[in-house]
C-alpha atoms as one frame of an Amber mdcrd trajectory, in Angstrom:
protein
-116.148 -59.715-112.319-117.164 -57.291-114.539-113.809 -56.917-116.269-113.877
 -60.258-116.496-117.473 -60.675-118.439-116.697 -57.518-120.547-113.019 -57.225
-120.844-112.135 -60.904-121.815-114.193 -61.467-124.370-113.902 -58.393-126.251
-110.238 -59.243-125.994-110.223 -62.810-127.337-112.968 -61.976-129.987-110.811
 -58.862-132.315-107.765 -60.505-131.501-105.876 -57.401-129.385-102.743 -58.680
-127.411-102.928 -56.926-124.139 -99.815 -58.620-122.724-102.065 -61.112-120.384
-103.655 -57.994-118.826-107.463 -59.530-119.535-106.067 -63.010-117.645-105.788
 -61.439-114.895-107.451 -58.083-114.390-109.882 -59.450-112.185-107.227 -60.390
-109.385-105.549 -57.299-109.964-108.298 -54.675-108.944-110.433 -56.987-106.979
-107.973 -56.866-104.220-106.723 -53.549-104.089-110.394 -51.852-104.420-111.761
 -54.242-101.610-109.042 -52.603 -99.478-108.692 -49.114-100.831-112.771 -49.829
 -99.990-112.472 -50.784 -96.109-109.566 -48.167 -96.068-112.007 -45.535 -96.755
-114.527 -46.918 -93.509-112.165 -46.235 -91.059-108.437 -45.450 -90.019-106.313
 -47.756 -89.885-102.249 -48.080 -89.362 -99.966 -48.620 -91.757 -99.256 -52.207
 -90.193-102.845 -52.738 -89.950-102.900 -52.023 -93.857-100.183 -54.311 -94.768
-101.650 -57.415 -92.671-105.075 -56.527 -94.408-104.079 -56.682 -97.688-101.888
 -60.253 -97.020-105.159 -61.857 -95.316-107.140 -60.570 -98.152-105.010 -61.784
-101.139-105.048 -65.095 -99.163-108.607 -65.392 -98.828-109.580 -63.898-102.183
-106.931 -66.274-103.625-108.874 -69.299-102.285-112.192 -68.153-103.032-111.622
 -67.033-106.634-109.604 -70.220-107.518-112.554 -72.449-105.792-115.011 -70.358
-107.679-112.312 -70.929-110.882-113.281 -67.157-112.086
C-alpha cells in the first residue's frame, strides 16, 4: 500500500514508463512478503508452502479487488 501511495504517483506525475510495474506492484510483493512473513513464524513443508501461497493469492485477490486498491 505504500508502493502504491508513493510509487504510482511519482510514476504518472514525470512521465517514466516502468513497463506497468507501478499497476501492479502492490499485488506483486503484498503476497509474497505476507508469506515469506508467516514462513519466517514457523516451519512449514514444502506442500504446506505451496497451498499457502494459492489460499493467499485467492483471498488477497478478493479483498484487494473489493477494496479496488
Amino acid at each position: 500500500m505504500i508502493l502504491n501511495a508513493l510509487y504510482r504517483p511519482y510514476i504518472y506525475e514525470n512521465e517514466i514508463n516502468d513497463f506497468g510495474l507501478a499497476d501492479t506492484i502492490g499485488s506483486l510483493v503484498s503476497v509474497i512478503g505476507f508469506c515469506f512473513f508467516i514462513w519466517g513464524l514457523k516451519d512449514y513443508s514444502n506442500i504446506e508452502k505451496n497451498k499457502q501461497i494459492i489460499l493467499v493469492t485467492i483471498i488477497y485477490a478478493f479483498v484487494w479487488e473489493f477494496l479496488d486498491m
